[in-house]
C-alpha positions as CSV (number, residue, x, y, z in Angstrom):
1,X,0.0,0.0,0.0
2,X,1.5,3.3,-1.2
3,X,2.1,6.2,1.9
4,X,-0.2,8.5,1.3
5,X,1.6,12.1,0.6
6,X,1.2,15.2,2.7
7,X,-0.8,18.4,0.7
8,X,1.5,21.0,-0.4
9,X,0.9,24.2,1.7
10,X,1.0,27.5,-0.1
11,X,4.2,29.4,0.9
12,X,3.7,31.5,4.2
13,X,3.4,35.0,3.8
14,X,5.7,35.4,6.3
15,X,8.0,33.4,8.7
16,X,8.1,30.0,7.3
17,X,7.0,26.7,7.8
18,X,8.5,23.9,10.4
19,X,7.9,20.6,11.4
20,X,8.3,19.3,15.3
21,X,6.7,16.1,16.6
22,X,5.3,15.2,12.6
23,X,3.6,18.2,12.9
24,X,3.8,21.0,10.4
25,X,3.8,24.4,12.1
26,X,4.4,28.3,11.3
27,X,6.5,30.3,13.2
28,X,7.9,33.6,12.4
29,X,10.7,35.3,14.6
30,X,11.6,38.7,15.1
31,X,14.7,41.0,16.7
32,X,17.4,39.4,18.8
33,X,18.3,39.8,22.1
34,X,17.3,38.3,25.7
35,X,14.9,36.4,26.9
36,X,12.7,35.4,24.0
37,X,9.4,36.0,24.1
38,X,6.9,33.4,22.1
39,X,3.6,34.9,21.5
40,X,1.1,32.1,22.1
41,X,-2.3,32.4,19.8
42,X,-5.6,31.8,21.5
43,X,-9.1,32.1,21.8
44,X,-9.9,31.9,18.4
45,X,-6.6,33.5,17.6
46,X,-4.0,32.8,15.0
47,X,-0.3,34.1,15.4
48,X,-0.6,36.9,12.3
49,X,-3.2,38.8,14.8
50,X,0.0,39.5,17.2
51,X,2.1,40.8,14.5
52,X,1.8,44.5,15.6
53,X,2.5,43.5,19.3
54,X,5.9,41.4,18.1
55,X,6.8,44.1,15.9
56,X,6.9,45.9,18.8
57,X,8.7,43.9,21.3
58,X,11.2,43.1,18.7
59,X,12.7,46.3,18.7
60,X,14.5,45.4,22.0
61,X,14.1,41.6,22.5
62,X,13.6,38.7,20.0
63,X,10.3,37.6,19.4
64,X,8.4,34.3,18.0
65,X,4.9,34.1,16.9
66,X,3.4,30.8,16.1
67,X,0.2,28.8,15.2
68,X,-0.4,25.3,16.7
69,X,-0.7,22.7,14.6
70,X,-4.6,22.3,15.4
71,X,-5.2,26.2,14.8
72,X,-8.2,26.8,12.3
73,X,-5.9,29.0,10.1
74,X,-3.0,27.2,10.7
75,X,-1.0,24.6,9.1
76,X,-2.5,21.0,8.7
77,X,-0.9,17.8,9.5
């Protein structure tokens, strides 16, 4: 029986697609510096709605935004 093959994703507008745990996610990271701070999506969120906010931060820390893998938006497995 042949594996079936994963759908191709369109390419991310920004940030870039990853895979962790054989899950496909999207992250997108901003500035540099210490600590990190990862901007978790929720309530009905996705991680493009915090873009202004990581802009923001990123001006004096580094930032990550993400969307889970189950996020309506977001990438599918």
């Amino acid at each position: 029986m042949a594996a079936q093959s994963r759908p191709e994703l369109p390419a991310a507008p920004i940030g870039e697609y990853c895979e962790a745990a054989g899950r496909r996610l999207w992250v997108h990271q901003l500035g540099s510096g210490r600590p990190t701070v990862v901007v978790l999506p929720g309530a009905g969120t996705v991680g493009l709605d915090y873009l202004n906010l990581a802009e923001s931060l990123a001006r004096t820390t580094r930032t990550v935004l993400y969307d889970r893998a189950a996020s309506p938006d977001g990438p599918i497995r």
